[in-house]
C-alpha positions in Angstrom: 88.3 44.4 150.2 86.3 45.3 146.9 84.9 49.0 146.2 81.3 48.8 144.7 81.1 51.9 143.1 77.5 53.2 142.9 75.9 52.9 139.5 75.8 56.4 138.4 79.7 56.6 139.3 80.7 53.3 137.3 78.2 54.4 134.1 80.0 58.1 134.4 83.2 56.7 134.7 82.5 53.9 131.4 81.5 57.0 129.6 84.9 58.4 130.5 87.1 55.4 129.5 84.7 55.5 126.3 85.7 59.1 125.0 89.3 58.6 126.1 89.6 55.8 123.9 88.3 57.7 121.3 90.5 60.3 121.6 93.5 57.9 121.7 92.2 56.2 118.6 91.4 59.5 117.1 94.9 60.5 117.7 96.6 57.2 116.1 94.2 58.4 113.3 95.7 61.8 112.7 99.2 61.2 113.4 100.0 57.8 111.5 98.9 60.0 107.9 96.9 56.4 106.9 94.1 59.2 105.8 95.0 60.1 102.7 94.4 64.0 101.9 95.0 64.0 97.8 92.7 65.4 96.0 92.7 62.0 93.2 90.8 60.6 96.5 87.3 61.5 97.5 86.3 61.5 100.7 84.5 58.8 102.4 80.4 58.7 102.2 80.0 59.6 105.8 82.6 62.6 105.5 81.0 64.3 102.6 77.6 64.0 103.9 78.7 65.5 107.2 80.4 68.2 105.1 77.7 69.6 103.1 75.1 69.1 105.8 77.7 71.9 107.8 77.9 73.5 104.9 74.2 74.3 104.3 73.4 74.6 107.8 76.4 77.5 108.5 74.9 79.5 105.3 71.4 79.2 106.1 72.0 80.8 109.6 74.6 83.5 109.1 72.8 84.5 105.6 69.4 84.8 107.8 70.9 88.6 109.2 71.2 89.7 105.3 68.7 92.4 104.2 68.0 91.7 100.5 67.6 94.8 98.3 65.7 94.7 95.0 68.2 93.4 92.2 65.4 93.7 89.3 67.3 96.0 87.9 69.4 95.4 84.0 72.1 98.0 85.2 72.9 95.0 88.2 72.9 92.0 85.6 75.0 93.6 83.0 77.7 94.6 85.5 77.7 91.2 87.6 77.6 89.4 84.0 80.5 91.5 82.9 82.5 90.5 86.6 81.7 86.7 86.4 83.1 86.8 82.8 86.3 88.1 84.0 86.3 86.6 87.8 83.9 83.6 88.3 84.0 82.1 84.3 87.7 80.7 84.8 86.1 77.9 87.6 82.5 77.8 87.1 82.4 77.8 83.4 79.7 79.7 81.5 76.7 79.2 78.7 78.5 77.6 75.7 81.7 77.3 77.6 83.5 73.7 79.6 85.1 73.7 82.8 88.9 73.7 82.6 90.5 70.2 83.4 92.7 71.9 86.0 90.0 73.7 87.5 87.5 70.0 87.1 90.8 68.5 89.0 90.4 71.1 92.3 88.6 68.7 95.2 85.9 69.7 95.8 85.8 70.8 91.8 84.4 74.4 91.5 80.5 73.3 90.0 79.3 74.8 86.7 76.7 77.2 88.5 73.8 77.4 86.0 72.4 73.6 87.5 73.2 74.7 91.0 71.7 78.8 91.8 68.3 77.5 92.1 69.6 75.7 94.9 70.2 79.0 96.8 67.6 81.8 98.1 69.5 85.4 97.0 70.3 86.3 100.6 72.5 82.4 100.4 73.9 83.6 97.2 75.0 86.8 98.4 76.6 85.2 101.9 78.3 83.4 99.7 79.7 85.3 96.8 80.6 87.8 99.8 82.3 85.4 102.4 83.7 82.9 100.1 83.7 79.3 101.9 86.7 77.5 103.5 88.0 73.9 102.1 86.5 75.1 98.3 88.6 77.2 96.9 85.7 79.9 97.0 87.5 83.0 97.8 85.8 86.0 99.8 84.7 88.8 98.2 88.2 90.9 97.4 86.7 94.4 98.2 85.6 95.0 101.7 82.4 96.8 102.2 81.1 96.7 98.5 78.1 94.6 99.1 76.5 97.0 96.3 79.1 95.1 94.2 78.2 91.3 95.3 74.6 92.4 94.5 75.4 93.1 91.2 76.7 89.4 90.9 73.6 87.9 92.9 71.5 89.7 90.0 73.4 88.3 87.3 73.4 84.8 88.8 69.9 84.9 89.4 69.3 84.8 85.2 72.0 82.0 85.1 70.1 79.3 85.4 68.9 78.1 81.5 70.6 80.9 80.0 71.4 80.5 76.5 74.8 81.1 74.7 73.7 83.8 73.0 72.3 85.6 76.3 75.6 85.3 78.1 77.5 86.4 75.3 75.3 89.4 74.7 75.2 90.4 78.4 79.4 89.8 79.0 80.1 91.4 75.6 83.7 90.5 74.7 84.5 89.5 78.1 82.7 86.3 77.9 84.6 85.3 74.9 87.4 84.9 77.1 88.1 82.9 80.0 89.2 85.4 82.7 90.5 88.9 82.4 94.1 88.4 80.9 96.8 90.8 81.4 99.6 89.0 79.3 98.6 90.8 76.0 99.8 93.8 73.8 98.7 96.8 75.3 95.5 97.6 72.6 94.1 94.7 73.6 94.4 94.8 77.4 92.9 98.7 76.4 89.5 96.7 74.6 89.6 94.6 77.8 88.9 97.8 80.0 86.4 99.2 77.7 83.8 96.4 77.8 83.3 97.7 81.2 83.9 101.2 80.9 83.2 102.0 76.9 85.1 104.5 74.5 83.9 107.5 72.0 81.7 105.4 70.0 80.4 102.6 73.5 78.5 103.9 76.4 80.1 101.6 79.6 78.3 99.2 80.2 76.3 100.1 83.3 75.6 103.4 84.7 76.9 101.9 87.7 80.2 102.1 86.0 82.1 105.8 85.3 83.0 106.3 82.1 86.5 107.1 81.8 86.4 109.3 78.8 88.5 112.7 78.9 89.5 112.3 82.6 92.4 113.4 84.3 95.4 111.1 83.8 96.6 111.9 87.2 93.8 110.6 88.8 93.1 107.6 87.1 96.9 107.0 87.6 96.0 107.8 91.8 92.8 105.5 91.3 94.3 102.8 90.2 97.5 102.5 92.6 94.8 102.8 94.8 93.3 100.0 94.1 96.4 98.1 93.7 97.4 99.3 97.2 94.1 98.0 99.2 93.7 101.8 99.7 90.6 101.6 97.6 87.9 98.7 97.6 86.6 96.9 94.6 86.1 93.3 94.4 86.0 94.0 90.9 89.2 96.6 89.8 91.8 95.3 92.7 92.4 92.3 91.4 93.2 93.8 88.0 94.6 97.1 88.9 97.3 94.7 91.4 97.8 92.5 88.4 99.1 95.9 86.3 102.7 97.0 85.7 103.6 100.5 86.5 103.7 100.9 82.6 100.6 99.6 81.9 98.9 102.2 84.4 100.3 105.2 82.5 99.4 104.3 78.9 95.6 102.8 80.2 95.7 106.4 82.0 96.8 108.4 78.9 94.7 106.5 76.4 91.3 107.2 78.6 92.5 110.6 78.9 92.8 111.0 76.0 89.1 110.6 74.2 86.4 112.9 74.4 85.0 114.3 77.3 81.9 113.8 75.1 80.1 110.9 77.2 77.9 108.3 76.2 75.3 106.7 79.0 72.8 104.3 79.6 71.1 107.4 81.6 70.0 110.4 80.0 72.0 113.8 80.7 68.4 114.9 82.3 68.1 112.3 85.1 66.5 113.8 88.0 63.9 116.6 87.7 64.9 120.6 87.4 64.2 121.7 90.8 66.5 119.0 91.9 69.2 120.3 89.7 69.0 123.3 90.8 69.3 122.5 94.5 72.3 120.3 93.8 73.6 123.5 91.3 73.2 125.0 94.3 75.6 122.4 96.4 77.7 122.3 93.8 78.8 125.8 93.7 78.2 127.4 96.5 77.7 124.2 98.7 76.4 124.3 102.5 77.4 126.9 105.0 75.2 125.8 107.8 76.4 122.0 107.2 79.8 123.0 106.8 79.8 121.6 103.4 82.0 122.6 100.9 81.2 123.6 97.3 82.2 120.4 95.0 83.9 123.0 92.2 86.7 124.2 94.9 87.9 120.6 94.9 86.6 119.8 91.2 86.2 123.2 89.1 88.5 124.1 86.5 91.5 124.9 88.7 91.6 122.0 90.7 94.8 120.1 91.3 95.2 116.9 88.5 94.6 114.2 90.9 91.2 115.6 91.8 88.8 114.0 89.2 86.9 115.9 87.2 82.9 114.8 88.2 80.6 116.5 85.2 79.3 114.0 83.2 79.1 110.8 84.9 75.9 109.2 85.6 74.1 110.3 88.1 73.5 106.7 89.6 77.6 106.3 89.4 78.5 109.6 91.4 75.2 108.7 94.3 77.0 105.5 94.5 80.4 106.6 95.8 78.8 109.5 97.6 76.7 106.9 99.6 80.2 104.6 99.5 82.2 107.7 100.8 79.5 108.2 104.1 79.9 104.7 105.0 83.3 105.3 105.4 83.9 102.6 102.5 85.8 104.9 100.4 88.5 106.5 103.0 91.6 104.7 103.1 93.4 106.8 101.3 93.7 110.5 102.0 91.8 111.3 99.3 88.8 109.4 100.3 89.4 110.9 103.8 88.9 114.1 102.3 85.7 112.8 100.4 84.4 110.8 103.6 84.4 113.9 105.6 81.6 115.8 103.0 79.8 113.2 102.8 79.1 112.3 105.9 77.1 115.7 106.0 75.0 115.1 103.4 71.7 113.6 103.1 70.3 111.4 101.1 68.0 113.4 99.2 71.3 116.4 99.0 72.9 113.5 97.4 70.8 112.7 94.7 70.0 116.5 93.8 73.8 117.4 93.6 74.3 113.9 91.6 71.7 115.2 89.1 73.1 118.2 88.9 76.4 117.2 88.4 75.6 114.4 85.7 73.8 116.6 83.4 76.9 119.6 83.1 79.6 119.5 80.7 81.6 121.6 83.1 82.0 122.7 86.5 83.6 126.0 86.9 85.8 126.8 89.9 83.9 128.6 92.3 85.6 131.6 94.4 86.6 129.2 97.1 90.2 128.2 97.1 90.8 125.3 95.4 92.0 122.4 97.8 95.8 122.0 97.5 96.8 118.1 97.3 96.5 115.8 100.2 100.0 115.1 102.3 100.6 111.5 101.3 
């Protein structure tokens, strides 16, 4: 006896037979390896359409929840110019410079960026300089929660586009002579390396976002960067180079920066920030904030302070807001150190950050105040 199957049962069950032949054809597909994966062979029409419509569509939504600060600002270019020099310029290739052959040879090749940023609004750019994208190459963003550090590459990539030879060069100083930050050279040159970022006696560094190292403790910038090398402390920009760095090569960079002056050289002047706010952050500094619980800064940093406490006099005051600011979010404390730092600053305000900042950048000393010093922090 036959079995009629009503209509919508026969056109639901064809549908079913459909996709399960797909499936099993899908499967043959996969598991024979007739698709061939090597990068010498590009992928079919259909698949790279597909790809980069996924592609554009994923970074248009997830970028639509990022808050765009303003990035006018020649501090930002400078410092993202000097971190594509050293990190982006060995794939993408800069003004007067050509793509590798090996790098050309990478499927999907990394694209020389300076035909391709208009392509992206900032808050696209940052997305993706901060996620990185899968099936590229394109890393993520090495230091975790330094978004302030992306920004500074968003700024320098927004100039890209038509930027002459001479522009780049001017902007990545030696750096962008080179292709990529190199450590497989004689230790005065991997020295001039670090001090087209951070400067020397007779070069201010090159942002006031950056410290200068100048006179510094050698135990701390030992601690900083075995810090960095360790993932305890985030920077897209110094882990990859501080991990790179032989235990060797972190004493004498120590020693030499050590070493110099203590007399600084800045892109800001010694008096940033008016007098009344230097004298409320004088006021923080050596006497701090009883009804905050706020310690003064000179029982951890004064004169008497233990050698892997840095000293903080001196550095810009956009430098030392920065890592205050970094320290609050909780960005700076995976080390005990930081843990130390993170619990101050979360006490602070922004405007107490900025007048102790001030102070701080225009002294030449900080004397220990009558607080006990801290003693070092149990590893």
């Amino acid at each position: 006896m036959a079995i009629f199957l009503p209509r919508r049962r026969a056109a639901a069950f064809g549908a079913m037979m459909i996709v399960a032949g797909g499936l099993a054809l899908g499967a043959v597909f996969v598991l024979s390896g007739v698709y061939n994966v090597a990068a010498s062979v590009r992928h079919f029409d259909i698949t790279n359409k597909l790809i980069k419509l996924t592609l554009r569509r994923s970074i248009d939504t997830h970028s639509a929840f990022v808050d765009v600060p303003n990035v006018d600002d020649d501090d930002l270019v400078r410092l993202g110019a000097r971190h594509f020099a050293n990190g982006c310029q060995p794939c993408h290739a800069a003004p007067g410079s050509r793509q590798n052959p090996i790098v050309a040879g990478m499927y999907p090749s990394a694209p020389p960026l300076g035909a391709k940023v208009d392509d992206w609004e900032q808050d696209e750019l940052f997305w993706i300089v901060r996620h990185g994208l899968k099936f590229t190459g394109m890393p993520q963003w090495a230091g975790d929660g330094r978004d302030d550090e992306v920004w500074a590459v968003v700024a320098f990539l927004r100039e890209l586009p038509g930027m002459s030879e001479q522009r780049y060069n001017e902007l990545a100083g030696s750096a962008g002579s080179r292709s990529g930050f190199t450590l497989e050279v004689a230790d005065d040159e991997l020295f001039a390396q670090c001090i087209t970022c951070h400067g020397d006696d007779a070069t201010p560094p090159v942002s006031a976002i950056v410290p200068s190292l100048n006179g510094q403790k050698p135990a701390y910038l030992r601690r900083a960067l075995e810090e960095y090398a360790l993932d305890l402390r985030q920077s897209g920009m110094m882990e990859p180079l501080a991990a790179a760095l032989s235990s060797e090569q972190i004493v004498d960079l120590s020693g030499r920066f050590a070493g110099m002056a203590r007399q600084l050289h800045r892109r800001e002047t010694p008096e940033e920030g008016s007098a009344s706010a230097r004298e409320r952050g004088k006021q923080i500094a050596m006497q701090g904030i009883p009804r905050q619980n706020v310690p003064a800064c000179s029982s951890c940093h004064g004169g008497a302070s233990a050698p892997t406490f840095p000293s903080v006099v001196r550095l810009s005051k956009t430098y030392l807001a920065t890592q205050l600011r970094l320290f609050r979010k909780g960005t700076r404390g995976g080390s005990a150190y930081g843990q130390i730092m993170q619990s101050v600053a979360q006490k602070l305000t922004d405007a107490q950050i900025d007048d102790v900042s001030a102070y701080l950048a225009a002294e030449m000393a900080l004397p220990s105040s009558e607080a006990t010093a801290h003693a070092e922090p149990t590893r």
